[in-house]
N, C-alpha and C positions, 0 to 999 in steps of 0.2 A: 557782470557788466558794471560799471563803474559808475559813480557819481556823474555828471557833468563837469567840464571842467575848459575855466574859459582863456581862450589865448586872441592878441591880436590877427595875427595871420594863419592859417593853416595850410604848407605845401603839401600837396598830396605826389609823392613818385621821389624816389632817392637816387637818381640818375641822375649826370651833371649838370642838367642846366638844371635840374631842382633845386641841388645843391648851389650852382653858382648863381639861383634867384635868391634861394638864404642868405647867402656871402652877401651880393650887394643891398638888400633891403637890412641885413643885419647891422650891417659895417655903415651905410649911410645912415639908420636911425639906429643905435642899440637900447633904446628902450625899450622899442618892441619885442613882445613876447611873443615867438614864434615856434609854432612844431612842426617838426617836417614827419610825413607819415612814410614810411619805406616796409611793403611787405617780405621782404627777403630777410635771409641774415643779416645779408653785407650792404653798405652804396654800390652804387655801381654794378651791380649783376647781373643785368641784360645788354643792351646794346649799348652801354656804354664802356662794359667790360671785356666785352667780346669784341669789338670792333681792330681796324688794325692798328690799333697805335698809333696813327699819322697826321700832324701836325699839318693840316692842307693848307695852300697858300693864299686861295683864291684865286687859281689862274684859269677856273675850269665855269665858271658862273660868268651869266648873263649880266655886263656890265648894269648897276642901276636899281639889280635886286637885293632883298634884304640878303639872299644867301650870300654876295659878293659885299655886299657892307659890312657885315658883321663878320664874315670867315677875315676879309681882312681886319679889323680894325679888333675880331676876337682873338687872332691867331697871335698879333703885336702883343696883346692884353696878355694871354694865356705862359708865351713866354717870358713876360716878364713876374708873372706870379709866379713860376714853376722857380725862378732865378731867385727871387724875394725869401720862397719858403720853402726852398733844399727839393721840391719836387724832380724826380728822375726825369731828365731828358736830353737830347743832343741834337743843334740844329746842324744835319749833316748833309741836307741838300738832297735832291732828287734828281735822276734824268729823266723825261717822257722821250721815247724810241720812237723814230719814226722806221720800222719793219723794210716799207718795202714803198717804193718811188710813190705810189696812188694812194698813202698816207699823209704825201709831204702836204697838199694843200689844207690837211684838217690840221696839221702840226702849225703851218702858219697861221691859223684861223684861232688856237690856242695860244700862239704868243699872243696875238695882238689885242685878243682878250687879256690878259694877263696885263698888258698895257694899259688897256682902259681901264682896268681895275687899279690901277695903283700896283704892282707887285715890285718889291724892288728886289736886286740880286738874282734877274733872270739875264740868262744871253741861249741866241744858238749854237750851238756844238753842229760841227761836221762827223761824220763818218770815222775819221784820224780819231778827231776827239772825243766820241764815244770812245773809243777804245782805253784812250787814255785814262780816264775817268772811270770806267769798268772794262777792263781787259777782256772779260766774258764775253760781254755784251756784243749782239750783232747787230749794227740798222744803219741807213744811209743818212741818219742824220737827227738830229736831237736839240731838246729844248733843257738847260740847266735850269733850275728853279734853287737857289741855295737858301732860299730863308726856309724851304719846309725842313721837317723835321720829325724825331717820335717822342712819343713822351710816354710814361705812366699816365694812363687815367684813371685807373682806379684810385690811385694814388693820388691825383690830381681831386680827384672826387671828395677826398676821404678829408686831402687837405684844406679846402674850402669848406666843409661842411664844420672845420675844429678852428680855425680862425675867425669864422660868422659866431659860432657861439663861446670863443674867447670875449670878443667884440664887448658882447653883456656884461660876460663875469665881470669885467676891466670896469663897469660904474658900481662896481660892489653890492648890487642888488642879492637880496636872497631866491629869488623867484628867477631863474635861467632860463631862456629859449633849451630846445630838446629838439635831438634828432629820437624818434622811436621806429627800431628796428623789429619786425616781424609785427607788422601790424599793420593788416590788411584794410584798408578803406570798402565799404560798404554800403555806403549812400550821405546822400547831402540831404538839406530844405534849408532854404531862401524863409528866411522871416527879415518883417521890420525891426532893419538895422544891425542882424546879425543873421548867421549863419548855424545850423547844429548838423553837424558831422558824426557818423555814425563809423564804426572799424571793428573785429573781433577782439577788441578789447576794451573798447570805452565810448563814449558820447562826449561828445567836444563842442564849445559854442567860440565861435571865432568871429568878427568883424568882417575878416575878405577870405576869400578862399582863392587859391594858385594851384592850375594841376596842370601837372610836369608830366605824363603818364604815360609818353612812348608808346609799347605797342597795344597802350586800351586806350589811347587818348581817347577813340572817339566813341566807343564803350561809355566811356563816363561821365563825357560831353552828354553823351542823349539822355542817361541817368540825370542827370543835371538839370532837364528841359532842352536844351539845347536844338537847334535844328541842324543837322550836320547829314547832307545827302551822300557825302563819298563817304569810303570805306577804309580801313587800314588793314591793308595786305600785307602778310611776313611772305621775304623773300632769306631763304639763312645760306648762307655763305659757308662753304666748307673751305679749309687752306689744308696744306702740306707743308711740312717744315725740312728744310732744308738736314742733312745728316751731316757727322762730322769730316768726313770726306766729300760732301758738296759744299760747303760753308764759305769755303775761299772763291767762290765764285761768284758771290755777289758782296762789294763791300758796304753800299750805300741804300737809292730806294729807288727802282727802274719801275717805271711803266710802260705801257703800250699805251700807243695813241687811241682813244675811246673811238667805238663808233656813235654815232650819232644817232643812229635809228634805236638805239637803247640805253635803257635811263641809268647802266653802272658802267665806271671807268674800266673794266676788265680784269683780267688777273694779271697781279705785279709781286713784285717781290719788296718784301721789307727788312729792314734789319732790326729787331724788339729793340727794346732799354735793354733785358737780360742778356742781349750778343746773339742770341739765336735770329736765326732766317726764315721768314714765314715768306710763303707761296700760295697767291687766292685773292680774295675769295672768287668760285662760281659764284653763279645768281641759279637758285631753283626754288619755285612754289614752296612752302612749307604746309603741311596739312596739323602746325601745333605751332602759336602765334610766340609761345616762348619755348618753344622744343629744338634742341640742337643735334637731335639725333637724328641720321638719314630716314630710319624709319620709326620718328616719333608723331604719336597721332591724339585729337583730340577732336571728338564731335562736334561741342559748339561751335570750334574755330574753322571748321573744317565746312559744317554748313553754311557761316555767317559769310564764308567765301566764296562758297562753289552754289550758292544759292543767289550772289550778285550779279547781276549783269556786267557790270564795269570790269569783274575777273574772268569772265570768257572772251567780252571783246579784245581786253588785252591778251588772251592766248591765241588768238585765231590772227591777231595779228602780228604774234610774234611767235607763230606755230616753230617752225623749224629751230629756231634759236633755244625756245622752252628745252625740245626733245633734244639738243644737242649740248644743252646744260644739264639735261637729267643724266647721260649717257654718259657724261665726264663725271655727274657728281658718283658713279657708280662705279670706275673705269681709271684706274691711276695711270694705265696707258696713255688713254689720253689725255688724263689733265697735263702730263707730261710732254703729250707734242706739243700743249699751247705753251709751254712753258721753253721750249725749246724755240719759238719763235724770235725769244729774247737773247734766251741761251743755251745755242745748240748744243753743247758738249752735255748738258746735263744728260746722267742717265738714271735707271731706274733705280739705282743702288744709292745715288744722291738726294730724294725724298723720299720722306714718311708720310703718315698719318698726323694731320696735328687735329687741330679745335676747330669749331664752326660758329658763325654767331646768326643774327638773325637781324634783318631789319627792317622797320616801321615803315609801309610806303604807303602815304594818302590817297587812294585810284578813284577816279573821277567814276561815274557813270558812264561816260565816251570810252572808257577804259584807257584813258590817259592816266599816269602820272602827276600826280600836285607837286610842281618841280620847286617850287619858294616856300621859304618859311611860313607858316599860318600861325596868327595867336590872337585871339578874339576873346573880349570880355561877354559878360550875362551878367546883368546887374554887379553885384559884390563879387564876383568871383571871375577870374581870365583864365582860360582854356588854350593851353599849347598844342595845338592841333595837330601840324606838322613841320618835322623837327629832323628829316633824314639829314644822312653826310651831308654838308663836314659840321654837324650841330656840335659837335664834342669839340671841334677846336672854335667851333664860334661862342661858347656857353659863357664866358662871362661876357660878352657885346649882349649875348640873347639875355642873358639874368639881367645887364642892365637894361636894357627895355623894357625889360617887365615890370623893373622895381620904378622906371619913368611913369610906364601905362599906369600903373598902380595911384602912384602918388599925382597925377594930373590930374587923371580921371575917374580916380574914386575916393583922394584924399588922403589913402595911405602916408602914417607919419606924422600927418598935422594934429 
């Protein structure tokens, strides 16, 4: 174990908005000396590298809330950083399908959100022009969305993490902000006027502390003092990837019209950065908060769930749905009929096996869903509570508030 060793900020979690609260606290002040703490190899290795690549518009949020303020005003920001610094992306536009007639009134209930949010480069498509637009595609009617898009985020991640700590080098200082990979965080204490931070590899004394921490936010939150009643539930996402003999049937990024009675958009089709076609995600319980294997298990995580209230009431009221997401996540049959909803011709020789990812969902004790972003200070230190989709395209909007919240309210920079 190391000396002490003292920094002004200390981020804890190397996931984008970590990353993009380095980027803007770095780049608006670079004197500060900043460490971002990341236990993994890489940035980006959980839910922000697993996710589907899709640059959301904001057409799908509650006008008013932070998730519609920041996905739009993040999603403008993010494009234009990816354009600034060679980041992989393509803004190629989306269609949401509307299936089948007793769809159309949630399709208009999506534009007009979409409206109140500010989205620009939306129109409705007819039936003709679904076609036109995806030849595949089958629905009686559709919403275009041209500014979404896909991007790299890992890459995106990896880029803001090297431009926040160019920032420094650029005043010629000997002493650099640091990103430290594979080093695990392992507790805090709150003293006057600093902070000492504890990791499997050193002890750290910092002025403010920032945790970025996705699927432990709220793990570390209560490590922290914290009072934090709900809980964070992994739900992981398995997709299929399209073969090279299905490829040509989707050119762009189709969705299904979400339902409402449930907190994810459903399974669509996306087109990556690399040209391949992904198919997905389900939504099914995970019983390992960062396990992407159908049958990967871990006790802690496994209790800390199945021992809350808030995760049975959410199963008992979304009983049938759970078991008919299990059933597919086991069953390429049917992930296949849902997929055929969009695009009938597929058949079983046109998807594979791809990746699964996993994500962070705050569940109240009602066993509701925490649908808006959460981020809450404790003296020196702010807690990213909750952070689900679309936080990867809102992360530099979200890094900037932070680095706001930071410097308002607890003088960061001065």
């Amino acid at each position: 174990m190391s000396a002490t060793t003292n920094w002004d900020v200390i981020i804890v979690g190397g996931g984008i908005v970590g990353a993009a609260t380095l980027y803007k606290l770095q780049t608006r002040h670079p004197a500060l000396r900043i460490l971002l703490l990341e236990k993994e190899k890489a940035l980006a290795d959980h839910q922000t590298g697993n996710n589907s690549g899709v640059i959301h518009s904001g057409i799908y949020y509650k006008p008013g809330s932070y998730k519609a303020k920041n996905c739009v005003d993040g999603r403008r920001e993010l494009v234009a950083f990816a354009k600034e610094h060679g980041v992989k992306h393509d803004i190629c536009g989306k269609l949401i399908v509307a299936a089948t007639e007793d769809e159309l009134p949630r399709l208009e209930k999506i534009y007009n959100t979409g409206v109140a949010n500010g989205i620009e480069g939306m129109r409705r498509v007819t039936a003709a022009e679904v076609k036109e637009i995806e030849p595949y595609c089958q629905g009686v009617a559709g919403v275009h969305v041209g500014c979404t898009g896909i991007i790299d985020f890992r890459g995106a991640t990896n880029t803001m993490a090297r431009v926040a700590l160019m920032a420094r080098v650029a005043l010629g200082v000997n002493s650099a902000s640091k990103v430290a990979l594979m080093e695990e965080f392992l507790g805090v204490e709150q003293r006057e006027g600093h902070s000492i931070v504890r990791t499997n590899k050193g002890t750290y004394q910092a002025r403010w502390v920032i945790f970025c921490a996705g699927l432990q936010s709220d793990r570390l939150a209560r490590q922290d003092g914290a009072t934090v009643p709900e809980q964070i539930v992994g739900f992981r996402g398995d997709y299929y990837d399209l073969t090279e003999q299905g490829k040509h049937k989707v050119k762009h990024l189709i969705y299904p019209v979400p339902d409402p009675r449930f907190p994810f958009l459903g399974v669509h089709f996306t087109r990556m950065t690399d040209g391949s076609i992904e198919c997905g995600p389900n939504a099914v319980f995970t019983f390992k908060r960062e396990g992407y294997g159908k049958t990967d298990f871990d006790l802690k995580d496994s209790w800390d769930a199945l021992t809350y209230g808030g995760t049975w009431k959410l199963f008992m009221r979304n009983m049938s749905y759970g078991i008919n997401e299990y059933r597919r996540a086991f069953s390429k049959k049917l992930f296949l009929r849902t997929l055929q909803r969009l695009i009938p011709t597929l058949t079983m020789e046109d998807i594979q096996p791809g990746r699964a990812g996993v994500r962070a969902m705050l569940l109240g004790t009602d066993g509701n869903m925490v649908d808006d972003f959460r981020i809450e200070r404790r003296g020196s230190h702010i807690h990213v509570l909750n952070a689900p989709s679309p936080a990867a395209t809102a992360a530099l909007a979200i890094g900037g508030h932070i680095a706001t919240m930071a410097e308002e309210q607890m003088g960061v920079g001065r």
